[in-house]
mmCIF file as Biopython writes it, N, C-alpha, C and O atoms, coordinates in Angstrom:
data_model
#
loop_
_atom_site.group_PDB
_atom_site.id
_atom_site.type_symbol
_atom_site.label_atom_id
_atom_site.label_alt_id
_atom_site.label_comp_id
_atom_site.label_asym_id
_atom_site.label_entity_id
_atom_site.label_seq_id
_atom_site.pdbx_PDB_ins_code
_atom_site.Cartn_x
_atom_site.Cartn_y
_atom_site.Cartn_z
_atom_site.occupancy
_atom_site.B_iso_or_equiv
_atom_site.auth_seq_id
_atom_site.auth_asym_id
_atom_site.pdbx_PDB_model_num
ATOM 1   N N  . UNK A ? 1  ? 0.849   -1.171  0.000  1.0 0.0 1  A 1 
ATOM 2   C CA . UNK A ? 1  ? 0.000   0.000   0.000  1.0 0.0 1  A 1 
ATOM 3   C C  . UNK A ? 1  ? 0.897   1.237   0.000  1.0 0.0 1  A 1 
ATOM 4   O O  . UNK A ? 1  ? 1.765   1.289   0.871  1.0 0.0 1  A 1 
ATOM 5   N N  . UNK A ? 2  ? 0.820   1.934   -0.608 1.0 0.0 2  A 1 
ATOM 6   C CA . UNK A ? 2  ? 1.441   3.103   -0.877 1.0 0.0 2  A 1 
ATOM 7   C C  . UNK A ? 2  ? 1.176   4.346   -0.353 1.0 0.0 2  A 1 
ATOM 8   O O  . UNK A ? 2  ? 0.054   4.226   0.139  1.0 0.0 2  A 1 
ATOM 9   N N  . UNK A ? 3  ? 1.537   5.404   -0.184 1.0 0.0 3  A 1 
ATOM 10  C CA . UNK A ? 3  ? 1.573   6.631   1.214  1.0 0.0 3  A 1 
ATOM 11  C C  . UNK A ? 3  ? 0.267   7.190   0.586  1.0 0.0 3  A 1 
ATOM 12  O O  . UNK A ? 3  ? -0.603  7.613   1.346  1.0 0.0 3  A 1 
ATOM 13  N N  . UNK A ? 4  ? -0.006  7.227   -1.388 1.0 0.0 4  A 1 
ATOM 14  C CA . UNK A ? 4  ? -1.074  7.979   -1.418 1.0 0.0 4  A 1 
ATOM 15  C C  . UNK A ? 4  ? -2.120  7.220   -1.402 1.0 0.0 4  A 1 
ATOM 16  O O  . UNK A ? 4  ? -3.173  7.851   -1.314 1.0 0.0 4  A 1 
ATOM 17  N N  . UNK A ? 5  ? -2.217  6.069   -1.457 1.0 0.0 5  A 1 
ATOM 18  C CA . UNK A ? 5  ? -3.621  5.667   -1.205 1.0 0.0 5  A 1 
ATOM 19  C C  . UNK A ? 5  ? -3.717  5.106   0.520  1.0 0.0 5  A 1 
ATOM 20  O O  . UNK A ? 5  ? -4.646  4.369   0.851  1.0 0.0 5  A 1 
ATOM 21  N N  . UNK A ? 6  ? -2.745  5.513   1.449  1.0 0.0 6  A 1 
ATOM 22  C CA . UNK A ? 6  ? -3.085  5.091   2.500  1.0 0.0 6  A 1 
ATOM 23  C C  . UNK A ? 6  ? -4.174  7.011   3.293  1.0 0.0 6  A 1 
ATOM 24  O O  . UNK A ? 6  ? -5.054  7.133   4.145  1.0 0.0 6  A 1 
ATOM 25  N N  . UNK A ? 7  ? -3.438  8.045   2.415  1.0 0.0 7  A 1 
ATOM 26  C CA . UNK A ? 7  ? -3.664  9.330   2.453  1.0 0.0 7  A 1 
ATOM 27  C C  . UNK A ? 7  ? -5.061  9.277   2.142  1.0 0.0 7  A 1 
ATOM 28  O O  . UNK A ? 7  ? -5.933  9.325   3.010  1.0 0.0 7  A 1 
ATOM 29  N N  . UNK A ? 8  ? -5.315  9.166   0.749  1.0 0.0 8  A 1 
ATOM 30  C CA . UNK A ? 8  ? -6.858  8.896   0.440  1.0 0.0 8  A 1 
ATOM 31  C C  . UNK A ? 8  ? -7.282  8.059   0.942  1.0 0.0 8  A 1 
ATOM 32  O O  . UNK A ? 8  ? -8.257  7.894   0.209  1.0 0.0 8  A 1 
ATOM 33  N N  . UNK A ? 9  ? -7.379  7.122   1.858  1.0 0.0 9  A 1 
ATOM 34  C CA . UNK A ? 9  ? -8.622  6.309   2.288  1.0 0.0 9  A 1 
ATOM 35  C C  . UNK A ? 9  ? -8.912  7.165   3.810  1.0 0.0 9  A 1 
ATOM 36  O O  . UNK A ? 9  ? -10.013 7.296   4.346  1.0 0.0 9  A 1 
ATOM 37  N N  . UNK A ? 10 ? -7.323  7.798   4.419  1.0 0.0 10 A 1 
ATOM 38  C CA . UNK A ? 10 ? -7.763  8.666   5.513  1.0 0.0 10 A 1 
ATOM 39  C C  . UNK A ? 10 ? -8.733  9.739   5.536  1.0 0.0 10 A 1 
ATOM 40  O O  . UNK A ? 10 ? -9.632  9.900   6.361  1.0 0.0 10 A 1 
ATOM 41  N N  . UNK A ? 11 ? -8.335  10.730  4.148  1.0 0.0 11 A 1 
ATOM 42  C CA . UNK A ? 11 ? -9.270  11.913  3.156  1.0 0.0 11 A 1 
ATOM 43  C C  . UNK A ? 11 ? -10.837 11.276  3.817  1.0 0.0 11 A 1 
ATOM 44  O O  . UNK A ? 11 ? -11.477 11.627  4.809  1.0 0.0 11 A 1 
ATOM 45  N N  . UNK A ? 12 ? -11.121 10.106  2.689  1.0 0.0 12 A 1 
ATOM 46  C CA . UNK A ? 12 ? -12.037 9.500   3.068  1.0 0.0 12 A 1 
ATOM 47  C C  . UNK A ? 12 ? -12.640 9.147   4.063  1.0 0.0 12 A 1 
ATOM 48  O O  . UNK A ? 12 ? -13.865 9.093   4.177  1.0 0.0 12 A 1 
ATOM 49  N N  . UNK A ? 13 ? -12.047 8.946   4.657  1.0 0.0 13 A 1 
ATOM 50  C CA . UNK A ? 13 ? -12.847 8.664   5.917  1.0 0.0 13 A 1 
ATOM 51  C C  . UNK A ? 13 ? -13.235 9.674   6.927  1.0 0.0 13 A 1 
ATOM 52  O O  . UNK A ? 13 ? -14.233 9.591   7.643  1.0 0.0 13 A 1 
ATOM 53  N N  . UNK A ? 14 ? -12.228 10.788  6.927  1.0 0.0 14 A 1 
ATOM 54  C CA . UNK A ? 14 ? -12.515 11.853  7.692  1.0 0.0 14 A 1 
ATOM 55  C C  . UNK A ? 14 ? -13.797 12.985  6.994  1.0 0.0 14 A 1 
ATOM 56  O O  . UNK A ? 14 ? -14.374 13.857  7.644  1.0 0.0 14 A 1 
ATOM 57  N N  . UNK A ? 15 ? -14.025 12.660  5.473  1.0 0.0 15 A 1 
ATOM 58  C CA . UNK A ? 15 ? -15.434 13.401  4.774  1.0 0.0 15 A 1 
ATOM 59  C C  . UNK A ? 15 ? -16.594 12.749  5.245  1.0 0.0 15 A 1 
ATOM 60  O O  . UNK A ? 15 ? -17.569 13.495  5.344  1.0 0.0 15 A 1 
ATOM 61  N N  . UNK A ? 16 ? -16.789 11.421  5.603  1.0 0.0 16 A 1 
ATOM 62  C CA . UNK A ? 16 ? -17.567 10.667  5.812  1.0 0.0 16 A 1 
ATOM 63  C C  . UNK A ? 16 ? -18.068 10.725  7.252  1.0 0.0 16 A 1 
ATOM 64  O O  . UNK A ? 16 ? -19.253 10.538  7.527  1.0 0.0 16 A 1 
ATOM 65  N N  . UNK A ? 17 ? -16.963 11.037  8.321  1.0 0.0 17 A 1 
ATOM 66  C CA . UNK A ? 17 ? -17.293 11.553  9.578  1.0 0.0 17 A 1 
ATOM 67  C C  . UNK A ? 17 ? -17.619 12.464  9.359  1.0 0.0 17 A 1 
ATOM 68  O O  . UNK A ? 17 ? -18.845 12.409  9.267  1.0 0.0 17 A 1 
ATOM 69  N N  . UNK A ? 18 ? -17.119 13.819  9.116  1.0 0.0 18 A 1 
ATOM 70  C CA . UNK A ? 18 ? -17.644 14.797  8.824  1.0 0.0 18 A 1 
ATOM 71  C C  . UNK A ? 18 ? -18.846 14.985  8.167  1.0 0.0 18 A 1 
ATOM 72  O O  . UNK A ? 18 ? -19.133 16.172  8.322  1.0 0.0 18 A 1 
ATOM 73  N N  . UNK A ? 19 ? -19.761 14.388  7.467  1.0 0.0 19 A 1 
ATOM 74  C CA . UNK A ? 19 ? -21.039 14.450  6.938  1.0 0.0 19 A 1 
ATOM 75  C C  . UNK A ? 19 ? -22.090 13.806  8.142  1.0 0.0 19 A 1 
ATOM 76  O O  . UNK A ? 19 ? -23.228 14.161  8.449  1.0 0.0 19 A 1 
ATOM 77  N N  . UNK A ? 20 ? -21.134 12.597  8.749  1.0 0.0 20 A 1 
ATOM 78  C CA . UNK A ? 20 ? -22.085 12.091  10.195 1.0 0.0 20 A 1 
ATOM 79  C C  . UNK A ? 20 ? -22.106 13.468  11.144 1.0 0.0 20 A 1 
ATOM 80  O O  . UNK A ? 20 ? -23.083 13.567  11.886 1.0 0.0 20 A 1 
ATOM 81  N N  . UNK A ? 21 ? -21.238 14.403  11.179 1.0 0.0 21 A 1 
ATOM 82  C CA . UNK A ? 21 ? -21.354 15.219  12.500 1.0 0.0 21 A 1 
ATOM 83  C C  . UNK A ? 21 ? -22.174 16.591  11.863 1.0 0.0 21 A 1 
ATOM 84  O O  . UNK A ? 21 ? -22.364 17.719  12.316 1.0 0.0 21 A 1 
ATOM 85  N N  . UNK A ? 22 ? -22.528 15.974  10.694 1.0 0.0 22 A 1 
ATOM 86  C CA . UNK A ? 22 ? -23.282 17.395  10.047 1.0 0.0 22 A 1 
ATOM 87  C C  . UNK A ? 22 ? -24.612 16.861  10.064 1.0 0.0 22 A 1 
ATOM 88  O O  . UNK A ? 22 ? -25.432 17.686  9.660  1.0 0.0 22 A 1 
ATOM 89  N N  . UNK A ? 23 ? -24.966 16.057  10.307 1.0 0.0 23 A 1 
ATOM 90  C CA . UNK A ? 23 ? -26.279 15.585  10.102 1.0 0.0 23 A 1 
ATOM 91  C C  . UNK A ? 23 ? -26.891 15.481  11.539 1.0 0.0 23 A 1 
ATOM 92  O O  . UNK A ? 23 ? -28.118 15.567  11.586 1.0 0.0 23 A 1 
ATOM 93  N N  . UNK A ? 24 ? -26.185 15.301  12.778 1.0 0.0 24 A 1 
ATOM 94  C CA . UNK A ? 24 ? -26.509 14.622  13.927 1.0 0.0 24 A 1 
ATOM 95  C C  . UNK A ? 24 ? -26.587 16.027  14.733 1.0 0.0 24 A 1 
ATOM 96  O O  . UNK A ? 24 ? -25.910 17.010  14.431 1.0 0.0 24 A 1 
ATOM 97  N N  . UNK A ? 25 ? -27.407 15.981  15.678 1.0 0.0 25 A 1 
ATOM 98  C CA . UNK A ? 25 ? -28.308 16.731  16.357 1.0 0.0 25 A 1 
ATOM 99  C C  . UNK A ? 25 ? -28.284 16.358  17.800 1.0 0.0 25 A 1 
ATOM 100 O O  . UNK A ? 25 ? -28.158 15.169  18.091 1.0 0.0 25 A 1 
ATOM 101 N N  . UNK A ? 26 ? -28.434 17.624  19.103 1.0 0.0 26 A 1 
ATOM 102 C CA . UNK A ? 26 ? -28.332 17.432  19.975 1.0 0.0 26 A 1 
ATOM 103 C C  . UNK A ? 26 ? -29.968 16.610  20.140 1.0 0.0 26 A 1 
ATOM 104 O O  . UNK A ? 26 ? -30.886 17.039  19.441 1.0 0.0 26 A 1 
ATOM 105 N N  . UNK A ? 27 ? -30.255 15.278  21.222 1.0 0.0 27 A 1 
ATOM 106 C CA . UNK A ? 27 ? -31.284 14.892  21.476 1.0 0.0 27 A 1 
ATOM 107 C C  . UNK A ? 27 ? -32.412 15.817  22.422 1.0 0.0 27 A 1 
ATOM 108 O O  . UNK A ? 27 ? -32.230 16.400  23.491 1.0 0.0 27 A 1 
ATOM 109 N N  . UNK A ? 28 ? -33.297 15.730  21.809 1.0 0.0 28 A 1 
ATOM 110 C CA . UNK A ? 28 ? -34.328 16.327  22.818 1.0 0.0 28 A 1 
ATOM 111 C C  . UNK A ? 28 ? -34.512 15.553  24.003 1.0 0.0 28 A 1 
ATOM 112 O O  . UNK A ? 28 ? -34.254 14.374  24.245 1.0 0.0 28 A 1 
ATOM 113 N N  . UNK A ? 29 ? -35.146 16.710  24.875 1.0 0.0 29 A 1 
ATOM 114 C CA . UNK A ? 29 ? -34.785 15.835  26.560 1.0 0.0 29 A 1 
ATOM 115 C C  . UNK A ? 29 ? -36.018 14.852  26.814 1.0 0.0 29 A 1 
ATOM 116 O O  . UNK A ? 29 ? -36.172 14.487  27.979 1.0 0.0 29 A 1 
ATOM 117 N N  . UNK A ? 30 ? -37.075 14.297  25.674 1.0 0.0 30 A 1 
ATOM 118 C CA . UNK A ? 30 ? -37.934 13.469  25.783 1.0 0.0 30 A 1 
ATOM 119 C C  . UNK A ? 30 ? -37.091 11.838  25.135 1.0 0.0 30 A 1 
ATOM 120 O O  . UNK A ? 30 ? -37.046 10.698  25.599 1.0 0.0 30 A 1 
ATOM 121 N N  . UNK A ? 31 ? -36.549 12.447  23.931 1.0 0.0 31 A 1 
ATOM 122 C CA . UNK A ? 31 ? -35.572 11.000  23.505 1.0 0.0 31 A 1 
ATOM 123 C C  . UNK A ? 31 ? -34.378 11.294  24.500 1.0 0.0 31 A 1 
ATOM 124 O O  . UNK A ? 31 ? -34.163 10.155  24.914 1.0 0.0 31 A 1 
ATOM 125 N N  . UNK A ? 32 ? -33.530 12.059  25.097 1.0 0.0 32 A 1 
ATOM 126 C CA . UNK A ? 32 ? -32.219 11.248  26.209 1.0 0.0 32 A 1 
ATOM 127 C C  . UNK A ? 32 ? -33.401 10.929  27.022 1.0 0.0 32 A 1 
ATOM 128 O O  . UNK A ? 32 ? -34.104 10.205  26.317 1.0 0.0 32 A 1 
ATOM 129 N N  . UNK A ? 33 ? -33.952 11.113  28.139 1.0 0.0 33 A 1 
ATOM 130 C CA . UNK A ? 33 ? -34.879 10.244  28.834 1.0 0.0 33 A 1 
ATOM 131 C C  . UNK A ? 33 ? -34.847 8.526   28.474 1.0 0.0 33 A 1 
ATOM 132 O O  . UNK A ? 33 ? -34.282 7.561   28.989 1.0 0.0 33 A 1 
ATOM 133 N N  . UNK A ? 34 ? -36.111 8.789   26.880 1.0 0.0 34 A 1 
ATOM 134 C CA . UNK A ? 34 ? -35.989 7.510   26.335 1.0 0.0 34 A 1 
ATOM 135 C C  . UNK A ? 34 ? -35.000 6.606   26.258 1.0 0.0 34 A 1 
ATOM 136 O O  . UNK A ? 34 ? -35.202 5.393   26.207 1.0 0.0 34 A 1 
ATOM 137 N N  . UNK A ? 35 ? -33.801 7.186   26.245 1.0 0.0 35 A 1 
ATOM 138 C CA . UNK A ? 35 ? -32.580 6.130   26.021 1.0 0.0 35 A 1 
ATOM 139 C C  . UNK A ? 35 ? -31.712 6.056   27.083 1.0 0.0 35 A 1 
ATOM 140 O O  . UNK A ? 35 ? -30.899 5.169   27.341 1.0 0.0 35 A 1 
ATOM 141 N N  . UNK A ? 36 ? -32.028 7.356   27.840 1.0 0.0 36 A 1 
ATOM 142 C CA . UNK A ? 36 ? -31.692 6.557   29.186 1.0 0.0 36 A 1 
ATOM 143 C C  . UNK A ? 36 ? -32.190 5.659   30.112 1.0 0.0 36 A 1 
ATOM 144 O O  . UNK A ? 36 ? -31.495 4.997   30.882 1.0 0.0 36 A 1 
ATOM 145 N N  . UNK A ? 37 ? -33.917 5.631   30.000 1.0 0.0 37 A 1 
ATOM 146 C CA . UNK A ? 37 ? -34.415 4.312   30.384 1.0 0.0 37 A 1 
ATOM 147 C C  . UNK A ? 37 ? -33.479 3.090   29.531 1.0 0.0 37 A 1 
ATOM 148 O O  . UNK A ? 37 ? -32.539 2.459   30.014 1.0 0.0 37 A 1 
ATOM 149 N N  . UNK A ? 38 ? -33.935 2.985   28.380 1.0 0.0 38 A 1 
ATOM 150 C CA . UNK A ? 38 ? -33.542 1.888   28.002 1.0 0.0 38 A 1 
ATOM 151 C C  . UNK A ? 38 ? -32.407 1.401   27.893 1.0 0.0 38 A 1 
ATOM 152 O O  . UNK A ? 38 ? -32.345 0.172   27.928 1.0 0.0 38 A 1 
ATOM 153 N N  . UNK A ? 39 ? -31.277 2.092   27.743 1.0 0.0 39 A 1 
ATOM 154 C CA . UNK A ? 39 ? -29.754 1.891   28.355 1.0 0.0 39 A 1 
ATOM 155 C C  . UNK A ? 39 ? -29.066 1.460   29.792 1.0 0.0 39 A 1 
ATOM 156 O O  . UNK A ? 39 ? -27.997 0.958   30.138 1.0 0.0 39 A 1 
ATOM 157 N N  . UNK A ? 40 ? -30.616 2.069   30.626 1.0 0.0 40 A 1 
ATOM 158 C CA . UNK A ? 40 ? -30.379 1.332   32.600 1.0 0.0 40 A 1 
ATOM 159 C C  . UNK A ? 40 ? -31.248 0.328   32.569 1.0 0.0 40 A 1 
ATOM 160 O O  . UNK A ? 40 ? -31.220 -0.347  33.598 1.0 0.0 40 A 1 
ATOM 161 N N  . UNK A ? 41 ? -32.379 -0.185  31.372 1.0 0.0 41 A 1 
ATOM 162 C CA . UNK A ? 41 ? -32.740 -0.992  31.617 1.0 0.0 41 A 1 
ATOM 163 C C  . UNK A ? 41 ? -31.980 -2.382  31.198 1.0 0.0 41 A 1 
ATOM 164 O O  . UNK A ? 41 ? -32.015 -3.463  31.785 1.0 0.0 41 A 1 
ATOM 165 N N  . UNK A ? 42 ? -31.306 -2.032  30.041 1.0 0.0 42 A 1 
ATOM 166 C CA . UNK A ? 42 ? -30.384 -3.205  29.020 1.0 0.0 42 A 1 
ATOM 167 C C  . UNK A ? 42 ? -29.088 -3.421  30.265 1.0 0.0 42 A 1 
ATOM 168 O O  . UNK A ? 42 ? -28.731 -4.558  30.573 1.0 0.0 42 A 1 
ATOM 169 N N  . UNK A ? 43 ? -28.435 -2.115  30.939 1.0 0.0 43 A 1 
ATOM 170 C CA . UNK A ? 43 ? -27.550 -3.025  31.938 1.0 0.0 43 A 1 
ATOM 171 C C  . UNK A ? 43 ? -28.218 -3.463  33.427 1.0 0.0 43 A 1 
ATOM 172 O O  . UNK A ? 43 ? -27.348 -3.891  34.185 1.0 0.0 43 A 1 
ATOM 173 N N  . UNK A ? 44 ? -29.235 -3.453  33.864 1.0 0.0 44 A 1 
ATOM 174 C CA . UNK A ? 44 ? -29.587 -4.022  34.303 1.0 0.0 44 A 1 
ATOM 175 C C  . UNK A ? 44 ? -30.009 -5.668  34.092 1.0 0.0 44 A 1 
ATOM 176 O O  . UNK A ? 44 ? -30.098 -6.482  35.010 1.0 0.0 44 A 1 
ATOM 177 N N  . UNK A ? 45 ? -30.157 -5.838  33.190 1.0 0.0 45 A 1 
ATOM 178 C CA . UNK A ? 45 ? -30.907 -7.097  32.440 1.0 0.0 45 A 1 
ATOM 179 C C  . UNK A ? 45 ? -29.649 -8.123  32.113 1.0 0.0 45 A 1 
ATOM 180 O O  . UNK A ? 45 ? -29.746 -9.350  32.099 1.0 0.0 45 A 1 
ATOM 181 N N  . UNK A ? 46 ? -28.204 -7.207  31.799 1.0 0.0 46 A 1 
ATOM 182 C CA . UNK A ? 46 ? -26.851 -7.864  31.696 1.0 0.0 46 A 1 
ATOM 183 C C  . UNK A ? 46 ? -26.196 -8.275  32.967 1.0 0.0 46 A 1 
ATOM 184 O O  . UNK A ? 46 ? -25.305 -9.095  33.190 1.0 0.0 46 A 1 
ATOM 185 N N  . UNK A ? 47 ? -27.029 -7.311  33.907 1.0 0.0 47 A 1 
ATOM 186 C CA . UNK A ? 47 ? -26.157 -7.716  34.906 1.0 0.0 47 A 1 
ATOM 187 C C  . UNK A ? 47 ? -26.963 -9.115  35.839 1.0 0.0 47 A 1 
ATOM 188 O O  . UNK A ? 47 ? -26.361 -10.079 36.313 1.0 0.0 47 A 1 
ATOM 189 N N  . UNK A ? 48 ? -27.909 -8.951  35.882 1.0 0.0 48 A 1 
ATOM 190 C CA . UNK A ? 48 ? -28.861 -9.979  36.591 1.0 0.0 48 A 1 
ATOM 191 C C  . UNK A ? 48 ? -28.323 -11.357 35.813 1.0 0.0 48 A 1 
ATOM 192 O O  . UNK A ? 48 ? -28.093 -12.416 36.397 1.0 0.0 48 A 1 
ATOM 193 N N  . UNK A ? 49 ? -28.149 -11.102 34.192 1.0 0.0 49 A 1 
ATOM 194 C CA . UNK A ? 49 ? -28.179 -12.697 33.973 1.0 0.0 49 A 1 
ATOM 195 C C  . UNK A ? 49 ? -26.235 -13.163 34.340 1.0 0.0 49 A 1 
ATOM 196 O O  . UNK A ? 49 ? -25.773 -14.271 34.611 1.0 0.0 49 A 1 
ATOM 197 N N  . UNK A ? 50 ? -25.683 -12.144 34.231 1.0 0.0 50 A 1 
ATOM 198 C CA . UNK A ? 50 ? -24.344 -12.413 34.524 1.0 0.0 50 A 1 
ATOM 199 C C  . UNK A ? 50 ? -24.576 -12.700 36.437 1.0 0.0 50 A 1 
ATOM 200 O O  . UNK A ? 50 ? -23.877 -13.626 36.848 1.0 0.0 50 A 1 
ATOM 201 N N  . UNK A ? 51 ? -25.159 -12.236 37.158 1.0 0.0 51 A 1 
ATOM 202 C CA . UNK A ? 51 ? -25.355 -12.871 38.479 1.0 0.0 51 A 1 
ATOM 203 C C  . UNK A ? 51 ? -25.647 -14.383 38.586 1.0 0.0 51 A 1 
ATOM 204 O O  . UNK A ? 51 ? -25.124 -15.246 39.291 1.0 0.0 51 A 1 
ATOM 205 N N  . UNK A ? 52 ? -26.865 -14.459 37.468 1.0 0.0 52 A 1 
ATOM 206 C CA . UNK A ? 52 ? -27.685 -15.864 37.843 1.0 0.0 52 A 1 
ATOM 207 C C  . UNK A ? 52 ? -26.804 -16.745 37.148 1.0 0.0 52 A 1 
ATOM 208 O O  . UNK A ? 52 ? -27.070 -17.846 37.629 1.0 0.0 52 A 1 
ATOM 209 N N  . UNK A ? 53 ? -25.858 -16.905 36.244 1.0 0.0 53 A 1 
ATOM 210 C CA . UNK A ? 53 ? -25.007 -17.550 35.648 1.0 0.0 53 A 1 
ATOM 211 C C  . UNK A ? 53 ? -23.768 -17.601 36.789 1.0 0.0 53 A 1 
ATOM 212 O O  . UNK A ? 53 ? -23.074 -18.617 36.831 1.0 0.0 53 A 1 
ATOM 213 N N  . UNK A ? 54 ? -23.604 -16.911 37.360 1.0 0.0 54 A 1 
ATOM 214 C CA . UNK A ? 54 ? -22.479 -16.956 38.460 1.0 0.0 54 A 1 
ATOM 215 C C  . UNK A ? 54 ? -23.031 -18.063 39.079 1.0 0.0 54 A 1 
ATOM 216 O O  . UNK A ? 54 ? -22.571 -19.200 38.971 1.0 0.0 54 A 1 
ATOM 217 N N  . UNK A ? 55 ? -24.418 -17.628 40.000 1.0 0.0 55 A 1 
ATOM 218 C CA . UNK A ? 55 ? -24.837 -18.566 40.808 1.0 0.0 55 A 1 
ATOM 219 C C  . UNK A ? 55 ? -24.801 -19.769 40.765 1.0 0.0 55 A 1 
ATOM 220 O O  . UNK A ? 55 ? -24.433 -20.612 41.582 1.0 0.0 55 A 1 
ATOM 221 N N  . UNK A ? 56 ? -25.361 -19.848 39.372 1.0 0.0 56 A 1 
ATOM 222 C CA . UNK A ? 56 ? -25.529 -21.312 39.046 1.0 0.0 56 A 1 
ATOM 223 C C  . UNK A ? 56 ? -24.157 -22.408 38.988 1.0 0.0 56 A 1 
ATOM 224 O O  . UNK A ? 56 ? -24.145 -23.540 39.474 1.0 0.0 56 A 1 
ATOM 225 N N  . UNK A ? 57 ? -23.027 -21.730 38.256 1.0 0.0 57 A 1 
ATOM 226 C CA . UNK A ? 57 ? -22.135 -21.996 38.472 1.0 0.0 57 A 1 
ATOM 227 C C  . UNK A ? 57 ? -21.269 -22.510 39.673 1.0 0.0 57 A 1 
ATOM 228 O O  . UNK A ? 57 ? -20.606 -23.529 39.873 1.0 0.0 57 A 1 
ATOM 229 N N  . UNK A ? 58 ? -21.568 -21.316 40.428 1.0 0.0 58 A 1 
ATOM 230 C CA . UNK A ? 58 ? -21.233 -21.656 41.603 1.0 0.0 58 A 1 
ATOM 231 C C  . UNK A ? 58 ? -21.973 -23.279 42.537 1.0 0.0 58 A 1 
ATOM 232 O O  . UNK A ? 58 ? -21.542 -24.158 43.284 1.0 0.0 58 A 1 
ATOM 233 N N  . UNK A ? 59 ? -22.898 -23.011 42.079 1.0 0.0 59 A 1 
ATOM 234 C CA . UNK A ? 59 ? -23.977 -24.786 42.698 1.0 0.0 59 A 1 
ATOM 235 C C  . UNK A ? 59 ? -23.450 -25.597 42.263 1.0 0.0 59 A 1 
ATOM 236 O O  . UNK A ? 59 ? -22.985 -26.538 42.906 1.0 0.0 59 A 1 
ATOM 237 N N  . UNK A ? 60 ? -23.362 -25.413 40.758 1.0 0.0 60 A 1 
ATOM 238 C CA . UNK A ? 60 ? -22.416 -26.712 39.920 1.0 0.0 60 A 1 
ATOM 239 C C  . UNK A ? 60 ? -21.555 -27.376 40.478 1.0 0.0 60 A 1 
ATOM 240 O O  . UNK A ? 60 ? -21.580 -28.569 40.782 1.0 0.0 60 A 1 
ATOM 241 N N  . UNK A ? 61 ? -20.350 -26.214 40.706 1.0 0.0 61 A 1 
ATOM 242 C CA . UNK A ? 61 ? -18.968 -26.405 41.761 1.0 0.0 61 A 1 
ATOM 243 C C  . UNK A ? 61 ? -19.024 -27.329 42.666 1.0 0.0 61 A 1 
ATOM 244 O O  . UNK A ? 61 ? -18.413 -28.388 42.817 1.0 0.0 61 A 1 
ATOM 245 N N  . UNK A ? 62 ? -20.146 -26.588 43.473 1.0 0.0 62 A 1 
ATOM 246 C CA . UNK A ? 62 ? -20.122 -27.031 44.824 1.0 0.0 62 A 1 
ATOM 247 C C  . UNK A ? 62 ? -20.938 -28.718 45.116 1.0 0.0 62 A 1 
ATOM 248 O O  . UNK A ? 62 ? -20.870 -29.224 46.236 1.0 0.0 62 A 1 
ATOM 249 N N  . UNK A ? 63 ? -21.663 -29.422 43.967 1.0 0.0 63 A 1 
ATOM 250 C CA . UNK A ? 63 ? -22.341 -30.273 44.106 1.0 0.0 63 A 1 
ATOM 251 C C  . UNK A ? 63 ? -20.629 -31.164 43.046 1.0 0.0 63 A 1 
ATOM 252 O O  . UNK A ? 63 ? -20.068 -32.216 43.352 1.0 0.0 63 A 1 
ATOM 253 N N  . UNK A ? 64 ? -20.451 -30.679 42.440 1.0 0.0 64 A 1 
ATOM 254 C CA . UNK A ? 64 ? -19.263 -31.510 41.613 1.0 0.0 64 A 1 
ATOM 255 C C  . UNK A ? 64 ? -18.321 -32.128 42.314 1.0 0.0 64 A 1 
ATOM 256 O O  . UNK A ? 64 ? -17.430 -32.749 41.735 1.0 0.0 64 A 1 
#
């Protein structure tokens, strides 16, 4: 790979961010709400099954 096409794919990629940060918008405080429920609800839900998988584990152990 050569310096100018490692140059142009950087070019590239930095127009392409740049069109994402032109398009994107601060959230209204009804959607952060929304996604902050659902972001404390998704690690909540990761963390319970990573508990009950401990647990269980742990029984396994202890009956093995």
């Amino acid at each position: 790979m050569e310096l100018s096409d490692i140059s142009g794919y950087v070019r590239g990629t930095l127009k392409s961010w740049e069109r994402v940060i032109k398009l994107s918008r601060k959230p209204r405080r009804q959607e952060f709400i929304a996604i902050t429920k659902v972001t404390g609800l998704g690690t909540i839900i990761v963390g319970f099954m990573g508990f009950t998988i401990r647990m269980i584990v742990q029984m396994i152990t202890r009956i093995a």
